[in-house]
N, C-alpha and C positions, 0 to 999 in steps of 0.2 A: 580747607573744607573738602570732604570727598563729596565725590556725585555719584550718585546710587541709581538706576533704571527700575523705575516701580515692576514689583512682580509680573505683572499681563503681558507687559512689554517684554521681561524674560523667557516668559511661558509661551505667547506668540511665536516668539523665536524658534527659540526650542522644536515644538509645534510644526512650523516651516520648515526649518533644516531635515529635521524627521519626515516628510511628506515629502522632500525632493528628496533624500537618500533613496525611499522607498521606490521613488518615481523612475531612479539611475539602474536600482538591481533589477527593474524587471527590464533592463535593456542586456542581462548578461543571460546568454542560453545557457540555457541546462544538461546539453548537450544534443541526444539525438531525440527526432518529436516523440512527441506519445503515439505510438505505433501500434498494433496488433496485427501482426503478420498471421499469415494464413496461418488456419487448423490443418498439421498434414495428419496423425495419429492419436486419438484418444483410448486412453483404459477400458480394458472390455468389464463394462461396469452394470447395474440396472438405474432404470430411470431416478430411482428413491436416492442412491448414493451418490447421483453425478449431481442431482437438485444439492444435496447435503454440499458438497463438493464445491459446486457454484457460487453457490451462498458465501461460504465460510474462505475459500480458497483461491478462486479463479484471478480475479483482482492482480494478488499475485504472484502466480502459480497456474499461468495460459495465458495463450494470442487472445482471449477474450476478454480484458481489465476493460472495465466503465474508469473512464478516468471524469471524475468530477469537478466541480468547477473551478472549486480552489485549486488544482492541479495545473492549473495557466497562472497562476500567480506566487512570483518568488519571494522567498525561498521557499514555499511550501513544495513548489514545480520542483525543484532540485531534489528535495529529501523524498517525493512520492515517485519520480523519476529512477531513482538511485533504489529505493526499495525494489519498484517493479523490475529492474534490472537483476537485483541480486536474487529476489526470489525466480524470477525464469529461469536464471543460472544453476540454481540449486536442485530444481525442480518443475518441469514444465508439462502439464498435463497434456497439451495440445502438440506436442512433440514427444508423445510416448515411445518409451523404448529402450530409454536411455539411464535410469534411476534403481536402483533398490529398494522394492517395495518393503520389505522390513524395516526401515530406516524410517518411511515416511509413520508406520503404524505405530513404532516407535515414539517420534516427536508430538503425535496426537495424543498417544494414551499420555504423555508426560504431561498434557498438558500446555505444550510449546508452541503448541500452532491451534487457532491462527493467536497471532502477538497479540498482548494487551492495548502495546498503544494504535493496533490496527481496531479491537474491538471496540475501544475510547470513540474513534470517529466512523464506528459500524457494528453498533450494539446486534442487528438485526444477526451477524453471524456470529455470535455466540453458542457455543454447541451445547446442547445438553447433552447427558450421557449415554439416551438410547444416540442421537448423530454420533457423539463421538467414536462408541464403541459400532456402529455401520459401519465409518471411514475406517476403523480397527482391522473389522475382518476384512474389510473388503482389501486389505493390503497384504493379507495375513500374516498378522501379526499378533 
């Protein structure tokens, strides 16, 4: 005769295991906190393009990222952690000085920036074309 554990009892389990795994990873850092180091240098920009900029960019792309709430909770912490990292890597408005504006007018008129799955969880910075083609010239490109 085998003995079988009715479903609820599986699914409970399940359930449990999954709510302590969850409970362990947010004990692993993510490395260093979510930071925003001072503004030393911004783009000599006007108010219309740096709002554009804010919106769409800053996040991140400058010492001024809103980090949200799910941004303390892993792995979300990790992978928005890791983005902000590589986008200031690549390109940091708040440490102007250092970038090739063609490059950046470039990636915009493609299209590439900001990323879909950044606009997924921030429809609000969606560019339309008069934004996109501002950030355009204003990089001249």
């Amino acid at each position: 005769m085998k003995i079988t554990k009715p479903l609820p009892v599986i699914l409970s389990l399940v359930i449990l295991a999954g709510l302590v795994v969850f409970g362990l990873v947010q004990l692993v850092p993510y490395g260093r906190n979510h930071s925003n180091p001072p503004v030393t240098k911004e783009p000599s920009w006007d108010a219309q393009t740096r709002a554009i900029a804010q919106k769409a960019c800053f996040d991140c792309h400058s010492n001024e990222t809103v980090w949200p709430w799910y941004s303390k909770i892993a792995p979300f912490s990790w992978l928005i952690q890791y983005d902000v990292e590589k986008g200031r890597d690549n390109l940091n408005f708040s440490e102007w000085g250092q970038w090739e504006t063609d490059e950046i007018g470039e990636v915009v008129a493609e299209g590439e920036m900001p990323p879909t799955q950044y606009i997924l969880m921030h429809p609000e910075a969606r560019l339309n074309d008069a934004q996109r083609q501002s950030l355009i010239q204003a990089f001249g490109y």
